[in-house]
C-alpha positions, 0 to 999 in steps of 0.5 A: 599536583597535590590530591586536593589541587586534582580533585578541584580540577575534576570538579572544575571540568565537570561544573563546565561540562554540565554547565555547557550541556543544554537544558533539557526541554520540557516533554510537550515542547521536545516531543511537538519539536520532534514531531515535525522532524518525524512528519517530514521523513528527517527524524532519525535513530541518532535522533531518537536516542538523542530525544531519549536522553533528553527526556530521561534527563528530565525525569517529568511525566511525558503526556500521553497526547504529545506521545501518542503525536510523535509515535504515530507521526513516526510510524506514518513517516515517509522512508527517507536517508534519515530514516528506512522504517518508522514503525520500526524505529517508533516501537523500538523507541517505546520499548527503550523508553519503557525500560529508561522511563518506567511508568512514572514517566510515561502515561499510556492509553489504550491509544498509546498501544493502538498505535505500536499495535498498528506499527508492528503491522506495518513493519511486518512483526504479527507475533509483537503486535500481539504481545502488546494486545496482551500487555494492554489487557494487562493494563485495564486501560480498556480497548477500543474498535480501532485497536481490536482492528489492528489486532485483525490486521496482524491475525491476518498477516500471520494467516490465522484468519480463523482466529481473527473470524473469531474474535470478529464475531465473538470477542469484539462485541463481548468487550462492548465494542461493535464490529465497523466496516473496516473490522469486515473489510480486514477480514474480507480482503485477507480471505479473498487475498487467500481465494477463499472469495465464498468466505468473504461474500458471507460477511458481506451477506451479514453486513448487510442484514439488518441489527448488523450495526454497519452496512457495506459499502462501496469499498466493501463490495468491491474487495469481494467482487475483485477476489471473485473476479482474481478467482475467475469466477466472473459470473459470480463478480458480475451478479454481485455488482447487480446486488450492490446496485439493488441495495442503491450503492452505485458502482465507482471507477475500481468496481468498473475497472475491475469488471472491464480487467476480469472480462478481457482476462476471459477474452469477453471483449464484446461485454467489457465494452458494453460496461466500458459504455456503461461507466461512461454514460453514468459520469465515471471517467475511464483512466489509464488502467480502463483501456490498458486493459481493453488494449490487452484484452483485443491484443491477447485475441489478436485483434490489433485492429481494435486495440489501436482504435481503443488507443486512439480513444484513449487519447481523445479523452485527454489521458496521456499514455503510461509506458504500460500502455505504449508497451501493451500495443507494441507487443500487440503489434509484433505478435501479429506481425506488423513490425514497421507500425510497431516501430512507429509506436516506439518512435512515437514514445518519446514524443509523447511524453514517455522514455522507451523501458527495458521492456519497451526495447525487448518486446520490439527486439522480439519482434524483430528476430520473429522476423529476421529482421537481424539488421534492425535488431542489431541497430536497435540493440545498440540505440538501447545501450546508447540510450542507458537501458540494459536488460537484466537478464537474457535477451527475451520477451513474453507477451506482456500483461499488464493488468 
């Protein structure tokens, strides 16, 4: 074949393949199409870099709303065999984006960086979410309070709160932009999160003064009173649920729930029924969590008797037992010796609603070697491997809580 006869054959195959390949969309409709793909957890890295060619390939400026959609669906997006990590996957996208596109193509916002700010959070990389901070001061493009909280959030998760305080306190208002709740509540869950409850309670204390520009609120008193509570300081929690009450913000069902939690953890099972009354009587229904708790609670003073009756009370309100509370009375029971009730309650598991776990079986495995019972443990041992259920580690049980 002559060198001109080869030369028309490649550009014949090159004409066909070209004409073959699909025209690229426009920008909106490919990113609104991927989008959905990416809300529903089946938007993957082959589709990424299938979307990346596509808009390559178009070479059209890509709209910032369509843009900011697909990354924050992607970053929001469930994990899934398509795809194990969507913050991941939307900033590496962007990055890849950027170097392919470059700034002709792509039209950023301050929102545009919110949200790979927010991204690199989620996924667990601090350092990068500070250095696209840094890019969008760069830019001029102006912040916002939603992108200086993603800040906070990524100073405290490389536990430089001290830093974060600072730019609470003093960088936010000097770009004109006002601290909300969810600012403090950053900051409060990460001191309370490091025991430092009293730092907390400070920012909640200048929330609530006057010319502050946001008040606290239930979620914000809740978050100190827990870490007062985690921190044993139970006095300290209680008196600050009497303050929030004062400034005429009623307590929810996480304030009771963590109340009754600290009060049986101090064995006060006398006052955690008196809040247990008290919730009840102002229109808030106790769950699964509220009497876990008071079971745990009488269990851990030996008094079966009581957690039984809390059990029972528990039914009557309508509320299925989890496995948590099936297995907090079975222990309860075994510690005190009441093996054959014990074996009752295990019985009664299945009938209920639930499947027997690994712990269920160990804690009345225990309860049975407590009492030489090696008969019966043995039976039991073998219906535990008959049934699917194999301990992951040597055959022992502790007193389980479950709080």
């Amino acid at each position: 074949m002559s060198s001109r006869a080869r030369l028309s054959t490649v550009v014949t195959a090159a004409a066909a393949s070209s004409s073959r390949a699909p025209k690229p969309r426009a920008p909106h409709l490919a990113l609104a199409a991927t989008t959905e793909r990416a809300r529903s957890g089946a938007f993957g890295p082959e589709d990424a870099r299938h979307l990346l060619d596509e808009l390559r390939r178009r070479g059209t400026p890509v709209p910032e709303r369509a843009l900011n959609g697909f990354l924050a669906a992607l970053a929001r997006a469930p994990p899934s065999t398509a795809c194990r990590d969507g913050p991941v996957l939307a900033v590496t996208f962007f990055n890849a984006m950027s170097r392919a596109a470059g700034p002709k193509v792509l039209s950023l916002s301050f929102h545009t960086y919110s949200i790979l700010m927010g991204c690199c959070t989620r996924a667990c990389h601090p350092g990068l979410a500070l250095a696209f901070f840094g890019r969008l001061l760069r830019t001029g493009l102006g912040v916002s309070v939603t992108t200086f909280n993603n800040l906070l959030k990524s100073l405290c998760l490389a536990k430089r709160t001290d830093d974060a305080l600072d730019v609470l306190l003093h960088r936010m208002p000097e770009f004109g932009c006002v601290p909300d709740v969810v600012s403090y509540s950053i900051l409060m869950k990460s001191f309370c999160d490091s025991r430092e409850s009293r730092r907390a309670l400070e920012l909640l204390q200048r929330m609530a003064e006057k010319g502050s520009g946001c008040s606290p609120d239930v979620v914000s008193y809740n978050t100190v009173i827990d870490g007062f509570f985690k921190e044993g300081e139970v006095d300290k929690g209680c008196d600050l649920i009497n303050e929030m009450m004062q400034q005429g913000i009623s307590p929810n069902l996480v304030t009771y729930n963590s109340s009754i939690d600290a009060l049986c953890k101090a064995r006060a099972m006398d006052k955690a029924e008196v809040v247990l009354r008290q919730m009840v009587h102002k229109g808030v229904q106790p769950n699964n969590r509220t009497y876990n708790c008071l079971i745990y609670g009488y269990s851990s003073r030996g008094e079966w008797n009581e957690a039984v009756k809390i059990f029972k009370e528990m039914t009557r309100w309508g509320l299925l037992p989890d496995i948590a509370t099936w297995n907090s009375l079975l222990a309860s029971l075994c510690k005190h010796g009441k093996i054959k009730e014990a074996r009752d309650v295990f019985d009664s598991i299945a009938t209920k609603g639930q499947e027997p776990d690994t712990v269920s079986y160990l804690i009345l495995l225990d309860g049975y070697a407590t009492e030489g019972c090696f008969v019966d443990m043995t039976d039991l041992f073998n219906l535990m491997l008959g049934d699917g259920v194999a301990p992951d580690g040597p055959l022992q049980c502790t007193d389980q809580g479950i709080c």
